[in-house]
C-alpha positions, -999 to +999 in steps of 0.1 A: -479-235-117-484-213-089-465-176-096-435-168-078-429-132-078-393-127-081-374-097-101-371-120-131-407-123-133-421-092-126-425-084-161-459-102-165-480-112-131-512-121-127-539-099-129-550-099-099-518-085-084-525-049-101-565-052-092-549-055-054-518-032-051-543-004-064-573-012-037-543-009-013-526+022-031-560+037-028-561+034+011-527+044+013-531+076+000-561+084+021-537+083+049-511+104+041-496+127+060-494+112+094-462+115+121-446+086+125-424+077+154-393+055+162-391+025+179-369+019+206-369-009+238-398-020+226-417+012+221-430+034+197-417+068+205-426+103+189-397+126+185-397+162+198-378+174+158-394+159+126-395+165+091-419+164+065-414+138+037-430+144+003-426+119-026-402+124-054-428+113-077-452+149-067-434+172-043-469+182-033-477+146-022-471+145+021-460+111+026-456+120+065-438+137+096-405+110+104-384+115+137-355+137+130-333+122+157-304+131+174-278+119+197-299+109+229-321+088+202-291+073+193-281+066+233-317+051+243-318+029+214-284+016+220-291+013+258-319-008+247-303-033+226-277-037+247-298-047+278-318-069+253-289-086+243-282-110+275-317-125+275-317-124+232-286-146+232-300-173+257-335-178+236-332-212+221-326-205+185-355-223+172-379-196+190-352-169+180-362-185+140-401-187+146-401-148+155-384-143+120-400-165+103-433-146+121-417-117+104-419-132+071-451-138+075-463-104+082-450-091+052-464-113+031-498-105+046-495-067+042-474-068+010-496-049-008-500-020+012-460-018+022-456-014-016-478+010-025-459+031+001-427+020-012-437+033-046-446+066-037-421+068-012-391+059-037-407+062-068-403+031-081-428+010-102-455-010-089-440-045-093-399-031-086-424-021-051-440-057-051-408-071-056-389-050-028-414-065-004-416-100-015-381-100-016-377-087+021-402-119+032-378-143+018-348-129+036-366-133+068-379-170+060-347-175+041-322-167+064-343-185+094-343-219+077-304-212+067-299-211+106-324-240+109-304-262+081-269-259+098-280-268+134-277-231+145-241-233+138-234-257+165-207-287+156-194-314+175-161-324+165-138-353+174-126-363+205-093-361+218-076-395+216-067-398+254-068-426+274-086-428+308-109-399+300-137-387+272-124-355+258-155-337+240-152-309+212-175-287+199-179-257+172-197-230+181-208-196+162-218-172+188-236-137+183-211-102+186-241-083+203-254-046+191-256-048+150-262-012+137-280-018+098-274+014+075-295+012+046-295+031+016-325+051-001-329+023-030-343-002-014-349+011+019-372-021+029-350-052+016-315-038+023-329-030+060-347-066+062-319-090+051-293-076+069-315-071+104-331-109+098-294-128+098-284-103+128-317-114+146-320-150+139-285-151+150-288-138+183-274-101+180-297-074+191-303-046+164-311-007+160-318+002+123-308+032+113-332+046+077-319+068+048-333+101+055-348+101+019-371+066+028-377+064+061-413+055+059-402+018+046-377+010+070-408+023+102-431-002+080-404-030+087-405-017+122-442-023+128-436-064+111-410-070+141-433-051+166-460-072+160-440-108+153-437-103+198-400-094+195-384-094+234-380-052+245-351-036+230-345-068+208-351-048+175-351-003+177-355+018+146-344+053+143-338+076+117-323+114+114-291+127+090-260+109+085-241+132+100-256+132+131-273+102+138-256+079+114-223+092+130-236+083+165-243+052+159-209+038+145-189+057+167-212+045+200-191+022+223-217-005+227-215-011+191-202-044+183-209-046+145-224-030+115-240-041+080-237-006+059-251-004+026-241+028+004-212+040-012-174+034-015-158+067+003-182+064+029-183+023+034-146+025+034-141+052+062-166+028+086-143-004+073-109+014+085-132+030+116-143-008+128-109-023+121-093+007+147-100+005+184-088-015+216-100-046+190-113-050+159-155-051+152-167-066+120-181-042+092-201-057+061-200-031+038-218-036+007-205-006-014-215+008-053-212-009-084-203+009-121-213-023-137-204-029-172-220-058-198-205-069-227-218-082-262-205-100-287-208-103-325-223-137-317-250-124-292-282-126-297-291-087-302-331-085-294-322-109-262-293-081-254-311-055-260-337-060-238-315-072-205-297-039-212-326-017-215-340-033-179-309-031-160-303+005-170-330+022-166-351-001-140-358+020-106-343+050-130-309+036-129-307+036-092-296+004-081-266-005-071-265-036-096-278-009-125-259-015-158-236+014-163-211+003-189-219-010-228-191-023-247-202-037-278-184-057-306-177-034-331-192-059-358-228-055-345-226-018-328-250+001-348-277-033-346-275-034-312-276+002-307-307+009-330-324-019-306-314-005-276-325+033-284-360+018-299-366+005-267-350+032-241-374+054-261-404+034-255-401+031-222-433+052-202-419+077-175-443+090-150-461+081-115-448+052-112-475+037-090-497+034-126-498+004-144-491+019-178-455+034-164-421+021-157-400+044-150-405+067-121-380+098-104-349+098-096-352+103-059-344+147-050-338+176-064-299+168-061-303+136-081-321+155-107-292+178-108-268+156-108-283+141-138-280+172-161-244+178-151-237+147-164-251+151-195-237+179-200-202+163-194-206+133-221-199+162-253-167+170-233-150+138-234-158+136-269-190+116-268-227+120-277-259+116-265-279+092-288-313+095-266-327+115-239-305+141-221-326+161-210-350+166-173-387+157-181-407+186-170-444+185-192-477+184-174-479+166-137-441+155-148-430+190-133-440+180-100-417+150-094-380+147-100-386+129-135-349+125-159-350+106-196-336+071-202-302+082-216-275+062-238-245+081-245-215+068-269-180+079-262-144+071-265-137+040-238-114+063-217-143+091-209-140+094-174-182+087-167-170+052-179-153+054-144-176+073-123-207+059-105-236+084-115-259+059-102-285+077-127-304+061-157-276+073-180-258+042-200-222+050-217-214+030-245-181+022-261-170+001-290-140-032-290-128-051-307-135-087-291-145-101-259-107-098-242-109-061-247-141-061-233-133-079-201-106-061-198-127-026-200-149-041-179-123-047-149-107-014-153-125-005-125-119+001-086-154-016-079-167-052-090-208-058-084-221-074-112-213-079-146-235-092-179-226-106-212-241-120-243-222-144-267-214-176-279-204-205-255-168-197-256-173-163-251-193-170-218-163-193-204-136-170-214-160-143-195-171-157-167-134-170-160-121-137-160-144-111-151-136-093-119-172-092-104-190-109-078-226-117-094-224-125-130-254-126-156-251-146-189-274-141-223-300-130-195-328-111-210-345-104-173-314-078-167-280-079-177-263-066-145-298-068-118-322-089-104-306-109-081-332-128-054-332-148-022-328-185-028-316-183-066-289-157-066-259-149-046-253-107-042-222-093-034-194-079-044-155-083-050-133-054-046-142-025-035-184-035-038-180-049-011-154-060+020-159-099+027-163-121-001-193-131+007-231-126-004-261-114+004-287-145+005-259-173+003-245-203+024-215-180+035-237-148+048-250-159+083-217-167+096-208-130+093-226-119+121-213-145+139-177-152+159-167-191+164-160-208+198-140-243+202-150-262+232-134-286+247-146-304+279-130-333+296-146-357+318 
């Protein structure tokens, strides 16, 4: 059978795969340190502000010089989509599909090299970087044979039932015109490409804003659409602080929607911002996660133990689908525990471009420091550290921002069992059953994913009442992560997210759209 690289199986590829990524890590490095530009109606443009990007996995590693925009940036790019949009909306959607699909097929051919500078650029491991890009490819294909598969959103309905003439009706979704894409720093490449593939293949015109911490991926996307023949002003990437560029962009008047990915205070302010105005502009926020997996006395406890390990710790517990919450039948704590700590403390930490390790950096200094203030809060809420704790600084380790896997045990009312750290630190707490679990679980304003390992009864009572929009059962891959294209659904129910609807599913593409009835009598 041909290998299908997907998160669930990363874990052993083909050989080849590492023989390649490093030929194409080896040329990337060579070319370090170059200034990149934005790209906007059409062009690539340099900026007269930039600043210099080094990789969290060595601070003396120059990834490059990225545009530090500002407000005119924001303006011309805008501009550009907006004059786009006319002539972007007319193309027949089956040429509007073949450029994404051209997309797609871009990727692929330079997925090597687009994650070898995705692991140095975000510090995570070689196949997490692998995956990343594969993963943006399949949105682009994926979303353009969605669009394919339901006619382009374009329905004829029944006739009137009037005599003497032939009333026709039709459905039809219709693009909103400028979609601003906020992406977050995690995965800078696939939370930039799904959302700007549905808004393209749809019609809408796009300017891509890039976390200031990864803007090298998102300019890499930029180059795909560049070259896929894109109209002018179809597709513009900028990048440049939140608080100035970000802040331009989704208060700009041309706006007409947005796909934000990031957290909850901020995601909510740009919900209530869209919903204010002379009308209304749709916002898909796709907000944090402080995911929580249960286990049962009936689990099975090596299975368990390694889904938790990989969603805790994978990408150094920076995902927004990261497991964050243990709460373990009482029965089996201490097995499942001994399991879990001999594996966190196997797990390699270092450059995570290198075969032999799996966990990289977390992503700055802040994140670093972030990570001992937590630990030094678990002792306060009367819990305990039962491995790691501590910031990782021997040999070329000092160079990078490098934490230890961490699993704490504390009381199930410590407030980090409500906070979202988003840091490879796992709280565990101890119940009684299942319903107490679930129950832990859901105390929680947020509702990403969710895990749990039991018996078959366990699973319905679970999967009937969790609160969370992607679920995982008895799932060694990842308990709470690894959702991809085609075979899982992501999104989230309260506030992880403000529609209902998921990433990659039968209900996304219709988002960036707004319906039409027509009704024509002749």
């Amino acid at each position: 059978m041909t290998f299908k690289l997907t998160y669930s199986t990363m874990f052993d590829p083909p050989e080849e795969m590492h023989a390649r990524f490093e030929a194409a890590l080896a040329d990337v490095r060579a070319g370090l340190g170059a200034t990149h530009a934005v790209h906007i109606g059409g062009r690539d443009v340099l900026a007269t502000r930039t600043y210099e990007k080094r990789s969290p996995v060595d601070r003396r590693l120059v990834l490059g010089q990225f545009a530090l925009g500002e407000t005119g940036d924001v303006d011309r790019a805008m501009t550009a989509a907006k004059n786009a949009f006319p002539l972007w909306r007319a193309t027949p959607p089956a040429e509007r599909a073949r450029l994404v699909k051209r997309v797609s097929a871009l990727l692929e051919e330079r997925v090597y090299t687009i994650s070898a500078a995705v692991a140095l650029e975000v510090g995570k491991n070689r196949m997490e970087a692998l995956g990343e890009t594969q993963e943006t490819a399949d949105f682009f294909s994926g979303y353009a044979a969605e669009y394919e598969r339901n006619d382009f959103y374009d329905r004829p309905l029944l006739d009137d039932p009037l005599a003497g003439y032939r009333s026709r009706n039709r459905s039809i979704l219709k693009p909103y015109g400028v979609w601003v894409v906020i992406t977050p720093f995690n995965f800078p490449l696939a939370l930039a490409g799904g959302p700007v593939a549905a808004a393209l293949v749809t019609g809408n015109t796009v300017v891509l804003k890039g976390a200031t911490d990864t803007p090298w991926a998102g300019r890499l996307l930029a180059d795909c659409i560049r070259d896929a023949g894109f109209p002018n002003g179809v597709f513009n990437y900028v990048t440049g602080r939140g608080s100035v560029v970000g802040a331009a962009l989704t208060e700009h008047p041309d706006l007409a929607g947005v796909t934000f990915t990031g957290s909850y205070d901020v995601g909510m302010g740009l919900y209530r911002r869209m919903a204010g105005g002379a009308h209304p502009r749709p916002c898909i926020a796709e907000m944090g996660g402080k995911n929580a997996c249960i286990v049962t006395a009936r689990a099975d406890l090596e299975r368990a133990a390694t889904g938790i390990v990989r969603s805790a710790f994978g990408l150094t517990g920076q995902k927004c689908s990261a497991l964050s919450r243990l709460y373990v039948e009482e029965e089996v704590a201490e097995a499942l525990l001994a399991g879990v700590i001999e594996k966190t403390t196997a797990i390699r930490v270092g450059d995570p471009s290198l075969r032999e390790n799996w966990m990289g950096p977390v992503v700055n200094e802040g994140a670093a420091d972030a990570f001992a203030r937590y630990c030094s809060h678990v002792p306060q809420g009367g819990g305990r550290i039962l491995v790691g704790g501590r910031r990782l600084a021997e040999g070329d380790l000092a160079h990078g921002h490098f934490v230890a896997a961490t699993v704490a045990e504390a009381p199930p009312d410590h407030p980090l069992f409500r906070e979202e750290m988003f840091q490879p630190i796992l709280m565990v707490a101890r119940v009684r059953d299942v319903r107490e679990a679930v129950a832990r679980a859901n105390d929680s304003p947020l509702g990403l994913t969710a895990g749990c390992y039991g018996d078959d009864e366990e699973v319905l009572y679970f999967l009937e009442h969790i609160e969370a929009g992607v679920t995982y059962v008895n799932r060694p891959q990842g308990a709470t992560t690894g959702a991809w294209p085609g075979y899982q659904a992501f999104g989230g129910w309260k506030g992880s997210g403000s529609t209902g609807k998921a990433i990659g599913s039968f209900y996304y593409l219709p988002l960036y759209l707004r319906e039409q009835s027509q009704t024509v009598v002749e």
